[in-house]
C-alpha positions as CSV (number, residue, x, y, z in Angstrom):
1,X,0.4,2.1,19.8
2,X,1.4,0.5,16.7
3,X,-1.4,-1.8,14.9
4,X,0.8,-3.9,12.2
5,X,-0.6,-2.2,8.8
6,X,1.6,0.2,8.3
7,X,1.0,2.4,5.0
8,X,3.2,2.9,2.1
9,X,2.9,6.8,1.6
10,X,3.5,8.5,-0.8
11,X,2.1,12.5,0.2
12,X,0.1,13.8,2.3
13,X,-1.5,17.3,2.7
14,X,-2.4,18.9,6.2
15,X,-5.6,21.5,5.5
16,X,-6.8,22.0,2.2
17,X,-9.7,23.2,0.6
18,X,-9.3,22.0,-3.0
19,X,-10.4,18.2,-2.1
20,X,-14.4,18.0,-0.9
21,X,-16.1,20.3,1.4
22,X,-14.6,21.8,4.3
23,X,-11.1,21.8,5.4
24,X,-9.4,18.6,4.9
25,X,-6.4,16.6,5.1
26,X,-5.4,14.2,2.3
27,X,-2.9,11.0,2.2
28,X,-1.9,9.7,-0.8
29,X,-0.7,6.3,-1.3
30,X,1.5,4.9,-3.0
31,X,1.5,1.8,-5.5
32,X,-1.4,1.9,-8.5
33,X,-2.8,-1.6,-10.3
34,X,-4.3,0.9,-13.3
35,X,-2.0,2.9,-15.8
36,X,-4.6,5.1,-16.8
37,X,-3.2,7.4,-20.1
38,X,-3.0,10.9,-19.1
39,X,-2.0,9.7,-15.6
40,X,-0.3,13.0,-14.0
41,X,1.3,11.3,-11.0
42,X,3.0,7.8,-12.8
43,X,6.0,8.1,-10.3
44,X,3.0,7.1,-7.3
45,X,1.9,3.8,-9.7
46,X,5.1,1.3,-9.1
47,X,4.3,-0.3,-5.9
48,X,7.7,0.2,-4.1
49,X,8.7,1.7,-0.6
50,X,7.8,5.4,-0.1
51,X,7.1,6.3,3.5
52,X,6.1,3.8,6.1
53,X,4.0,5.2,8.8
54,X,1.5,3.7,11.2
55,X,-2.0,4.6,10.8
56,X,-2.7,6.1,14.3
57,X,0.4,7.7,13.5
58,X,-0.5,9.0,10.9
59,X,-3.7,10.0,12.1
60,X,-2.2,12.8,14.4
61,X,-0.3,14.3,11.2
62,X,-3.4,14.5,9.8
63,X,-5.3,15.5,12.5
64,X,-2.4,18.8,13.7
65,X,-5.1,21.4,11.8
66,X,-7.3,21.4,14.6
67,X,-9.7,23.0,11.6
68,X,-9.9,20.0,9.9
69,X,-13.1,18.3,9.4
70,X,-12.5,15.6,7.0
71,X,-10.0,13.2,5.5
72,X,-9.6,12.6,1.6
73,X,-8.0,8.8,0.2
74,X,-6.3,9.1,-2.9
75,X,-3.1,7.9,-4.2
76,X,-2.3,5.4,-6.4
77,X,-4.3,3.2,-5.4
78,X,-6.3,3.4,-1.9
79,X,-8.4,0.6,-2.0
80,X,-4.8,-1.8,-2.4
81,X,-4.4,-0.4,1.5
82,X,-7.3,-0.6,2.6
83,X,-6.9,-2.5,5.9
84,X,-4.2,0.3,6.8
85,X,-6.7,3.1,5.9
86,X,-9.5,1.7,7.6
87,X,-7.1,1.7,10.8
88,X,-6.3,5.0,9.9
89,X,-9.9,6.2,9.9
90,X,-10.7,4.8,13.1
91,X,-7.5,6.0,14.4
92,X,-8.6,9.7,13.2
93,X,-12.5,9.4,14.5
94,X,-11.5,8.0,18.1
95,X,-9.8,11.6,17.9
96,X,-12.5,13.5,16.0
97,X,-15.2,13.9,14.6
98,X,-14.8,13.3,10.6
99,X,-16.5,12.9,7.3
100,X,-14.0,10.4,5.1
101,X,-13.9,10.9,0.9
102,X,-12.6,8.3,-0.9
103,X,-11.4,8.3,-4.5
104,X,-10.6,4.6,-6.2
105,X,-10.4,3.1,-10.5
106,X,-12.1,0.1,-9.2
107,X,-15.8,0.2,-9.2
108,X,-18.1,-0.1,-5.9
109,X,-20.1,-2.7,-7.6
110,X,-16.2,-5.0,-7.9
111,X,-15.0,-3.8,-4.9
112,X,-18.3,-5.4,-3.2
113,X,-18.2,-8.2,-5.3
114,X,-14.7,-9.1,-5.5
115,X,-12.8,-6.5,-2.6
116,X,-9.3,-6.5,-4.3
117,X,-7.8,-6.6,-1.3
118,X,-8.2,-7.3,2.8
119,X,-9.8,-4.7,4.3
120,X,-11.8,-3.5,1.2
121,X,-15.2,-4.3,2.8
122,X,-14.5,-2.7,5.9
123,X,-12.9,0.4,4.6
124,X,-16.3,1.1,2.3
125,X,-18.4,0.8,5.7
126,X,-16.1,3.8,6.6
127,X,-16.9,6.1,4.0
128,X,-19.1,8.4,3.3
129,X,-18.3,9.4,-0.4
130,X,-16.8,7.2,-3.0
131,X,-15.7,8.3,-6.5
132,X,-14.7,5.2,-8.3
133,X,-13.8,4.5,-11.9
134,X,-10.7,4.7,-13.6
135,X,-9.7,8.5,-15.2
136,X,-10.7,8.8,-18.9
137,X,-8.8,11.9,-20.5
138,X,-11.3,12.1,-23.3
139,X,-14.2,12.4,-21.0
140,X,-12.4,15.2,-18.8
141,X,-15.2,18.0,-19.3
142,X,-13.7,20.2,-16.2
143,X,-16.2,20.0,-14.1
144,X,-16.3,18.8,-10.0
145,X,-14.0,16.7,-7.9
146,X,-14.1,13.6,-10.4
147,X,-11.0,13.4,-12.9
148,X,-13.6,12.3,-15.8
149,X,-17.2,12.2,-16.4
150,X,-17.4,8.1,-16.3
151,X,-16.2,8.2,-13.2
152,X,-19.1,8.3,-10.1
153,X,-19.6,10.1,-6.9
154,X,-21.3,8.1,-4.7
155,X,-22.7,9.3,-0.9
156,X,-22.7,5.7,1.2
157,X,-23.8,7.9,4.3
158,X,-26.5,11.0,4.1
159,X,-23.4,13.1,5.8
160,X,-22.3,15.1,2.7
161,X,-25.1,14.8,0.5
162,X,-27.0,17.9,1.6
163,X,-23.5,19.8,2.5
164,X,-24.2,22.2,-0.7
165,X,-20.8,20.7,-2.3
166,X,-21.3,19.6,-6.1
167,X,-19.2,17.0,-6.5
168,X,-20.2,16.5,-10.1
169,X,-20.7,19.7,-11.5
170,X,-19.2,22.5,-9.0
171,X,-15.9,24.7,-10.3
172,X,-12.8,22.8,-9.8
173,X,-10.3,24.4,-7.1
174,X,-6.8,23.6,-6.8
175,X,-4.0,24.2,-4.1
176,X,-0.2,24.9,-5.0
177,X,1.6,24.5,-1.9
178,X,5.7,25.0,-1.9
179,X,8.1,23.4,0.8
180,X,11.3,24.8,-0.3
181,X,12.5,23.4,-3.4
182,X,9.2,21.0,-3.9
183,X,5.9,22.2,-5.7
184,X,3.0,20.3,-5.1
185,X,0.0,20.8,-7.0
186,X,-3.3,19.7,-4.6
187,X,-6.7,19.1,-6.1
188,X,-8.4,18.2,-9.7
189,X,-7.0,21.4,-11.6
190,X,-9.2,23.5,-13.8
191,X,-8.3,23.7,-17.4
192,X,-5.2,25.1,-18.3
193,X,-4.3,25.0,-14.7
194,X,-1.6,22.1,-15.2
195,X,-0.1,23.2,-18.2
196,X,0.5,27.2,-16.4
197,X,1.8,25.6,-13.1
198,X,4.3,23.2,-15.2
199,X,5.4,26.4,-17.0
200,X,6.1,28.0,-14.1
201,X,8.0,25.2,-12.5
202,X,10.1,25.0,-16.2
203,X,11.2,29.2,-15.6
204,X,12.3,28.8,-11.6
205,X,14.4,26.0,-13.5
206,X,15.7,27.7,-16.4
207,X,16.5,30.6,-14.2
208,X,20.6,31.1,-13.8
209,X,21.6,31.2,-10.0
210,X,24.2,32.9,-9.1
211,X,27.1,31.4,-6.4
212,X,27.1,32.7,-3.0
213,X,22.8,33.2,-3.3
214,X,20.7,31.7,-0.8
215,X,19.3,29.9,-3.7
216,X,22.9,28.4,-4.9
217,X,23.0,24.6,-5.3
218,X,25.8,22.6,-4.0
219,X,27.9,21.1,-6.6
220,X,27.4,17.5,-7.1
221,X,29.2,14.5,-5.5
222,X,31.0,12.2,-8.2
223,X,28.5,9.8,-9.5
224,X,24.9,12.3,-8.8
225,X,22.2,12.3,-10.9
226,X,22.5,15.2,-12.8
227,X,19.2,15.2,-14.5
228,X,17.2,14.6,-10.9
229,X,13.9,18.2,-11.4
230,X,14.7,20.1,-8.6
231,X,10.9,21.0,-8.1
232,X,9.5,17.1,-7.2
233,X,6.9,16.1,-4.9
234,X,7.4,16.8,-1.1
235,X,9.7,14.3,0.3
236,X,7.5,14.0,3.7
237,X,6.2,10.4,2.9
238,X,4.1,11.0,-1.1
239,X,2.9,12.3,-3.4
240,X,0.5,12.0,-3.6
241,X,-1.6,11.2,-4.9
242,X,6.8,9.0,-2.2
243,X,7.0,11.3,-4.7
244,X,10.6,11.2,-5.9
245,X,12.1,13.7,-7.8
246,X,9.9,15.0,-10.8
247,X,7.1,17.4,-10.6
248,X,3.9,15.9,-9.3
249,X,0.6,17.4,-9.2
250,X,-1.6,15.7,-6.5
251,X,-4.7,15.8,-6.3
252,X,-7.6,12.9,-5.9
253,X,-6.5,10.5,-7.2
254,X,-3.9,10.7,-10.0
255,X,-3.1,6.9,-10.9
256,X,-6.0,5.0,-9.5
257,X,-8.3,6.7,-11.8
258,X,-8.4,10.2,-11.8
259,X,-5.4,12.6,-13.3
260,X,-5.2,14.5,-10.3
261,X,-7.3,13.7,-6.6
């Protein structure tokens, strides 16, 4: 059954333990209002087609763990979706039982306010963890799931706040997962985490292949972009965070606030 807010997609993540407590799914949106400097995932801030999908859908991707106990938002920009997410929600908790993280740059006390967009007001009554503010690279101290210090963690239901998760101050975790060609980098990476995964990604490219290897790239058609990093973002709908071609690391929220979500 189709409900008429589709989502513009950019990743999504099936299982993972480097986004909140427990294991989780994560869809990442596409399209970003903030251009926050130090931004790790710019190619999810234009707001243009990435992968359309239906939130119930949607919900059944998310939901083909049967592990999974919760659902991360990031993107871009969740809250500019929020009427598709909120369907997506409710799509995933007629299905099973969840606990729903959110990241967002705007903060709760606008979004309340002023909701940026339909749906706003019902997508925070979904929620039980919100970390809003936009990502500040200078107050990036390394620590929990937020991308910066400024930004807040705040539990809108009592369901995580006794979990034993530090969201503020717990060790960062990230996820690289690989899908052939495509790296994606899942989670708020520790120090020195981006800058070792990026390096790695630079060898593999560097690396001569030789013709004939299962690795061997087809020449070119007439008229291919030649420059185009073999080692972008999944192509199965996002990041996150429609990723197109260049490396992407997704975690909470890359564009709407946080370097990585």
């Amino acid at each position: 059954m189709t409900t008429g807010q589709d989502l513009n997609v950019a990743a999504t993540r099936v299982g993972t333990h480097a986004l909140g407590p427990g294991r989780r799914s994560v869809v990442w949106v596409q399209g970003c209002p903030f251009r926050c400097a130090g931004c790790l995932a710019p190619e999810w801030i234009p707001n243009r087609p990435a992968r359309r999908l239906d939130p119930s859908e949607l919900a059944g991707e998310l939901l083909a763990d049967p592990g999974v106990t919760g659902l991360t938002l990031s993107g871009g920009e969740p809250m500019a979706q929020a009427a598709g997410l909120a369907a997506l929600v409710r799509a995933a908790r007629a299905r099973r039982d969840l606990s729903v993280i959110c990241f967002t740059g705007y903060r709760l006390e606008r979004l309340r306010a002023r909701p940026p967009a339909p749906g706003v007001t019902e997508l925070i009554g979904l929620l039980d963890v919100l970390i809003d503010g936009q990502y500040v690279a200078r107050l990036d101290d390394g620590k929990g799931l937020r991308g910066s210090a400024n930004q807040r963690v705040h539990h809108l239901t009592p369901r995580l706040a006794g979990c034993g998760y530090d969201f503020t101050g717990g060790p960062r975790t990230a996820e690289i997962a690989v899908d052939g060609p495509a790296a994606l980098l899942v989670g708020v990476p520790p120090p020195g985490l981006l800058a070792a995964f990026e390096s790695a990604v630079e060898e593999v490219r560097s690396r001569p292949v030789l013709p004939g290897t299962d690795d061997a790239t087809p020449p070119a058609p007439p008229g291919a972009d030649h420059g185009r990093a073999p080692h972008g973002p999944p192509t199965n709908g996002q990041p996150a965070n429609g990723q197109p071609s260049s490396l992407q690391p997704s975690s909470g929220q890359p564009s709407s606030g946080q370097p990585t979500r």
